[in-house]
C-alpha positions in Angstrom: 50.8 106.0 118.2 48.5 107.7 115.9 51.0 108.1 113.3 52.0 104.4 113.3 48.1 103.6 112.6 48.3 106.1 109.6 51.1 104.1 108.1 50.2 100.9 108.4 47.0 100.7 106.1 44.3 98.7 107.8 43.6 95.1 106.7 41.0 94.0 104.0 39.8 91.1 105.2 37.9 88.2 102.5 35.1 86.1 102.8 34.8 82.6 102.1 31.6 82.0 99.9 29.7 78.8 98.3 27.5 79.6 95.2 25.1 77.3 93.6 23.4 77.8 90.0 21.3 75.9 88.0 21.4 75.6 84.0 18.5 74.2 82.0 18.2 70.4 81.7 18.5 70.7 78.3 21.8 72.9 77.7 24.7 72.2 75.4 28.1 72.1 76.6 29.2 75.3 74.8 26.8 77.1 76.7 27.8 75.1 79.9 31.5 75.9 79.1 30.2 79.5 78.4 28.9 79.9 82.3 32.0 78.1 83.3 34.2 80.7 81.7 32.4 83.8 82.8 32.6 82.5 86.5 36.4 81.7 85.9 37.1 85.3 84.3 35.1 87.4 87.1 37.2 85.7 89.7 40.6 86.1 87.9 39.3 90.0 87.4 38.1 90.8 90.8 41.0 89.1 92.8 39.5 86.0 94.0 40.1 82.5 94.5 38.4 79.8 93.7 38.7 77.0 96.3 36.3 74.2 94.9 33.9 73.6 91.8 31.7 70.5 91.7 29.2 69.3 89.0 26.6 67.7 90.7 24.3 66.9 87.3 20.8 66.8 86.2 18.3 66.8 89.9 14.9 67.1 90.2 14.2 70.6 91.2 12.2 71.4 94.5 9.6 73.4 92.6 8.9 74.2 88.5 11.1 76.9 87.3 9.9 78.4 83.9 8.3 74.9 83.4 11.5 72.7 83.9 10.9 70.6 86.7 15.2 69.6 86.2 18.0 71.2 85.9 22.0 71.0 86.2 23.5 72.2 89.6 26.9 73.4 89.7 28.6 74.3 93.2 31.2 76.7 93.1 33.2 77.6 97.0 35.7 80.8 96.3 37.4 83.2 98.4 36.7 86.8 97.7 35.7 90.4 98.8 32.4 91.4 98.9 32.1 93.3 95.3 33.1 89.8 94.0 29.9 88.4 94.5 27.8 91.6 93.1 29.5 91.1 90.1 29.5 87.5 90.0 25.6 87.2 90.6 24.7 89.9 88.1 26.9 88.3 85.3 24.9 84.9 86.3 21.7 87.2 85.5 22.4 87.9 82.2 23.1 84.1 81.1 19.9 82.7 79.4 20.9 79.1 80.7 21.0 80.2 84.6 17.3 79.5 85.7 19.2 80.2 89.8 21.7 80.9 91.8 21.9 81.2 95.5 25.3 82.6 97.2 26.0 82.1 100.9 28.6 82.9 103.5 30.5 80.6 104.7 33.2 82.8 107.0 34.2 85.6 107.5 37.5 87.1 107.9 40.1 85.2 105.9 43.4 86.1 104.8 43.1 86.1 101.3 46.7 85.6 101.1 46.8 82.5 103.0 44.6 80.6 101.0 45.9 77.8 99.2 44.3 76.7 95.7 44.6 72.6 94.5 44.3 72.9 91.1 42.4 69.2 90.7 39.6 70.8 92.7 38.8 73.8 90.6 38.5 72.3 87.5 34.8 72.7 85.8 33.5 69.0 84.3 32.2 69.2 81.1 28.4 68.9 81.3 27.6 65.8 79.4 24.3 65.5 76.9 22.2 63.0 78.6 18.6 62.0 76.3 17.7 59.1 78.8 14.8 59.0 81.2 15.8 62.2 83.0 13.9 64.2 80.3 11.3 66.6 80.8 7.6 64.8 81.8 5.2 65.9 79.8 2.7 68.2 80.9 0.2 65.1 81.0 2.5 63.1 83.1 3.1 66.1 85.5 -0.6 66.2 86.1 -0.9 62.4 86.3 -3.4 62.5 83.3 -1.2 59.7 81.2 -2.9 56.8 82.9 -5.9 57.9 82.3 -5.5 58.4 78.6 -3.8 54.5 78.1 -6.9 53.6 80.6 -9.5 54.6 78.1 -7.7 54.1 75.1 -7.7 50.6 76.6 -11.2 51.1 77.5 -12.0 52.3 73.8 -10.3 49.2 72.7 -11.9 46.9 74.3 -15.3 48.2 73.3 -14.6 47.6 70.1 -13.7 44.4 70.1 -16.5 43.8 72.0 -18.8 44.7 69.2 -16.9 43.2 66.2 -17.3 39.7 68.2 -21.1 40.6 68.9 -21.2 41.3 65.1 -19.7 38.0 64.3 -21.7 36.6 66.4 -24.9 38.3 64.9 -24.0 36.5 61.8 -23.5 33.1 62.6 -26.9 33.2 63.9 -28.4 34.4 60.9 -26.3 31.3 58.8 -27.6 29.3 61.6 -31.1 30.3 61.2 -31.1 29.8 56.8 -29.6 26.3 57.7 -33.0 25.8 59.5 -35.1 26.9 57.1 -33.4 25.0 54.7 
């Protein structure tokens, strides 16, 4: 019985994983693309599978990261061996336009072998340039300060129309007054 064990090489089992990152609200698609490919080569190189990627676009973040308070989430779910994600994480490291990434397990032991890929689900969506509304806030409008600056430009405005009427005013009392005189 021992020698049957010693032929038969013991099973490597996978894990299934889900890993999210972020990019910068503000990066171009060749650097997107650039991420995109780097995840795509490390799984091809390392033996594992990728079962799902999903753009999920420009969110708000939960908290500021390097003073973006957005960024672009991408959700990647793959089958691979433990080393995979080590490698994975610290090629995510080295990308300027990674602010995060978070990896989780989702099971454990699957049969690599039996996995089975669609290829409509693994494709990466280009990351599309957006300059609406979702742009940065400005460090004003983070603090809430921008009302009060249009309040007392307002203010400031109003003042001085105040005092050119009162100055108009001045002087069509002193017409009034030479009329009287007169």
């Amino acid at each position: 019985m021992a020698e049957r064990t010693l032929e038969q090489p013991a099973k490597k089992w996978a894990r299934e994983y889900e890993t999210i990152y972020i990019l910068r609200p503000g990066v171009e698609t060749e650097e997107a693309t650039k991420v995109s490919t780097r995840v795509r080569d490390v799984m091809e190189r390392m033996g594992g599978k990728l079962t799902k990627v999903d753009t999920w676009g420009k969110r708000r973040l939960a908290y500021t990261i390097g003073k973006h308070t957005r960024g672009i989430f991408v959700y990647v779910s793959y089958v691979a061996y433990g080393d995979l994600v080590a490698e994975l994480e610290r090629n995510l490291r080295l990308l300027e336009s990674v602010i995060r990434y978070q990896t989780i397990v989702v099971a454990d032991r699957v049969d690599l072998e039996q996995v089975t890929v669609d290829t409509s689900e693994i494709e990466f969506a280009e990351i599309e340039d957006s300059d609406d509304e979702d742009d940065e806030p400005t460090t004003a409008e983070r603090l809430g300060m921008e009302e009060r600056v249009r309040e007392s430009a307002e203010a400031r405005s109003d003042e001085s129309d105040d005092s050119d009427d009162n100055s108009d005013d001045d002087s069509d009392d002193d017409d009034n007054e030479e009329e009287e005189d007169e």
